[in-house]
N, C-alpha and C positions, 0 to 999 in steps of 0.2 A: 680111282684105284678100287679093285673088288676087294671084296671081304676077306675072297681067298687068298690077298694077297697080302694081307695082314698081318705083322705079328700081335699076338693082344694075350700071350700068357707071361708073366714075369717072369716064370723060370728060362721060356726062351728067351728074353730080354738079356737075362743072368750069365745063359750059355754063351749068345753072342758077342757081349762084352767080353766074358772072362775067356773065353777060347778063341775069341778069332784076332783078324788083324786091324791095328786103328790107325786112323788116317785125320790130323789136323789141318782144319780149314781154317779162314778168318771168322765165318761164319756157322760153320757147324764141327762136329769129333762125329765121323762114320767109321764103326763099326762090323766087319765083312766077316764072318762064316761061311765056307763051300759045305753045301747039306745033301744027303741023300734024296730030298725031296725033287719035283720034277719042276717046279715053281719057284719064283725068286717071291720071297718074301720081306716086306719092310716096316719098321717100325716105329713111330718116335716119337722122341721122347723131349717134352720143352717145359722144365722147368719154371716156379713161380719167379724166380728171379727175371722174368722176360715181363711178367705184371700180371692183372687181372686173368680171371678164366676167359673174358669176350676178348683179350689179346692173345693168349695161348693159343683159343682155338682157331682165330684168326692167321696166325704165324703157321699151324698146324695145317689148314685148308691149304695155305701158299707154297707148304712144303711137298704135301701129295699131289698139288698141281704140278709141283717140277718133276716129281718123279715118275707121273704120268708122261710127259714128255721127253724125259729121258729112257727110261730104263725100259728093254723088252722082257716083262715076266717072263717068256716062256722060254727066251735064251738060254736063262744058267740057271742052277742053283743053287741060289745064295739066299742067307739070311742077311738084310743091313738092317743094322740098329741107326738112325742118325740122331744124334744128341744136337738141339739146336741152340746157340749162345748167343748173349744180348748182342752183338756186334750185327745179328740178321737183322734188328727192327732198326739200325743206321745206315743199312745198306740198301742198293735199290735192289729193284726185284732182278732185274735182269743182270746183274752183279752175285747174287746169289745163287739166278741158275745158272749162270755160266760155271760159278766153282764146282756147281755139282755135277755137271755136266761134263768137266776134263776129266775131273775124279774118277767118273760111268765109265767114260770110253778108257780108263788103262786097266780097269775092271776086265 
């Protein structure tokens, strides 16, 4: 994922939550905004309750993997926030991208 494809200010963090629409997984809460920009941007956000910093950023690396594979930036524009829940570090990987992955496509 590029840089440009980043969200990294908390007030957009703020906006996407509190204005857009949420979407409950086993695995993750995705957060969808339609924005004026020409780039889909994405976020996220994994909490200590997942464990140390070498597991968050672990769970985080697995996340923008998926959404490398999923998501065309240049299709839409959207901001997604994805909030990640303990239930990701019990599930396999490929159980995880598939969720995100039906999610994408009704996107």
């Amino acid at each position: 994922m590029k840089v440009i494809n980043r969200i990294k200010k908390s007030d957009d963090f703020a906006l996407t939550i509190n204005k857009g629409f949420s979407y409950r997984l086993p695995s993750y809460i995705v957060h969808v905004r339609k924005t004026e920009n020409k780039i889909t941007r994405v976020g996220i956000s994994a909490s200590k309750k997942l464990g140390h910093a070498v597991t968050r950023n672990r769970v985080k690396r697995q996340v923008r993997a998926i959404c490398d594979q999923v998501i065309d930036y240049s299709q839409k524009s959207l901001d997604i926030v994805i909030i990640v829940k303990t239930k990701f570090l019990t599930t396999s990987f490929d159980d995880n991208k598939s969720q995100l992955c039906d999610l994408m496509k009704g996107l």
